[in-house]
N, C-alpha and C positions, 0 to 999 in steps of 0.2 A: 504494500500500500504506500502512496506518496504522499509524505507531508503536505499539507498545505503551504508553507513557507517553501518547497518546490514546485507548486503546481504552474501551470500559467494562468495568465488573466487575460481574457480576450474583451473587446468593443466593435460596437456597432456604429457606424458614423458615417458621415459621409464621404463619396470617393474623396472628395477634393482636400480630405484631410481629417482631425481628429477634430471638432467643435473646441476650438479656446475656451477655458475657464473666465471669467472674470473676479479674477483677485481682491476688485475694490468691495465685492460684495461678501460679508459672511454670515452663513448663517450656521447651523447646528447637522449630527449626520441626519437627526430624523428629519427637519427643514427640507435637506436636498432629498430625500428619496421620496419625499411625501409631495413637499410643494416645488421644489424647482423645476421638473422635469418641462425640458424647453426653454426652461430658462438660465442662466447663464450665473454661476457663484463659485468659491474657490474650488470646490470638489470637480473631479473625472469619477464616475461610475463607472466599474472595468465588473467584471464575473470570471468565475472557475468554468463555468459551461456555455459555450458559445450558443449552443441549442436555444439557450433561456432568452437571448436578448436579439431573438429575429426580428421584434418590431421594431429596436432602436437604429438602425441605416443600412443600407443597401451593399456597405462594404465590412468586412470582418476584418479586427488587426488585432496582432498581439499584443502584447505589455512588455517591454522591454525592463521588468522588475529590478534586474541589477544594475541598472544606471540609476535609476531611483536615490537609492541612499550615498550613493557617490556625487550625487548632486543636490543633496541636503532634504529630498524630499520624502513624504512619509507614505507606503502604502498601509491602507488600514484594512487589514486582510479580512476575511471573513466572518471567520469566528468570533476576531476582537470586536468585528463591527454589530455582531449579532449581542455579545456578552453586554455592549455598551449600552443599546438598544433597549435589553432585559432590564436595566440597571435605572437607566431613565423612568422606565414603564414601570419599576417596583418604589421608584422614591420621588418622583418628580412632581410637580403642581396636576391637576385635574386635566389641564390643556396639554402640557409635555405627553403626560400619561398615554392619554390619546392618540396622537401625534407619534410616538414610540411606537407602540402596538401596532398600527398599521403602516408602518415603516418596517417594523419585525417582520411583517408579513410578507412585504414587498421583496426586501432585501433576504427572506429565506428564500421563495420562489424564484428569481435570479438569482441566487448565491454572487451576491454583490460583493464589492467591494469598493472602499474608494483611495484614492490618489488627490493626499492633500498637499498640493504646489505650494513651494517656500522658494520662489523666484522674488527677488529682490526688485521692487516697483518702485522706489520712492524717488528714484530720475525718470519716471515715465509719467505723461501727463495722461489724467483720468482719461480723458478720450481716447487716446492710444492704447492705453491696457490691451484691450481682447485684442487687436490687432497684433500688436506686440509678442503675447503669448503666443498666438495661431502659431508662428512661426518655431516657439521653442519647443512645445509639447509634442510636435512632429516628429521628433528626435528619438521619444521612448514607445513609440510604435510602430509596428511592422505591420507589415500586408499577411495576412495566413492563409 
């Protein structure tokens, strides 16, 4: 059996590339799995099973994981993202709580995960961000 910390992480995105994060915006992991989708925050959503995330674009890429931590950045692999999830859901406010749960649910049925960018922004002007990014996040995925 293969650890999780060796699996791969695949995405679905468009050909023309991997959808940029937008850095200036943060919210929480339940936030992104529940309310971002389509929308743009620090988080990439990557999965263990390519299968699961056939609705999100028309091109499959890998996760190039080991440049991740070589480049300062965190994946929050599965399981941590499921535990965190739990953790939210068993101590958080009434609206967390909620928000949790069906984020749990989301991110168990894609076995999610996510990639939180620690790209250094603070000589790039707000409008430029996503633009900016497009071009770095390019670097940690492959075409599969």
């Amino acid at each position: 059996m293969t650890s999780e910390s060796t699996q791969d992480y695949y995405r679905r995105d468009q050909s023309s590339g991997i959808t940029a994060p937008n850095l200036a915006k943060c919210c929480s992991y339940a936030e992104h799995i529940v309310s971002a989708r389509g929308k743009r925050d620090q988080y990439t959503s990557v999965s263990l099973d390519p299968k699961k995330i056939h609705g999100f674009g028309d091109k499959l890429y890998r996760l190039l994981r080991e440049k991740l931590p070589e480049d300062g950045h965190d994946l929050v692999e599965h399981d941590i993202l499921l535990s965190s999830l739990r953790q939210i859901a068993a101590t958080g406010d009434k609206a967390d709580k909620t928000r949790a749960l069906r984020a749990l649910r989301y991110a168990t049925k894609r076995k999610e995960g996510l990639i939180c960018w620690r790209f250094d922004i603070c000589s790039i002007e707000t409008k430029d961000i996503i633009s900016w990014t497009f071009s770095k996040v390019q670097t940690y995925f492959v075409g599969a």
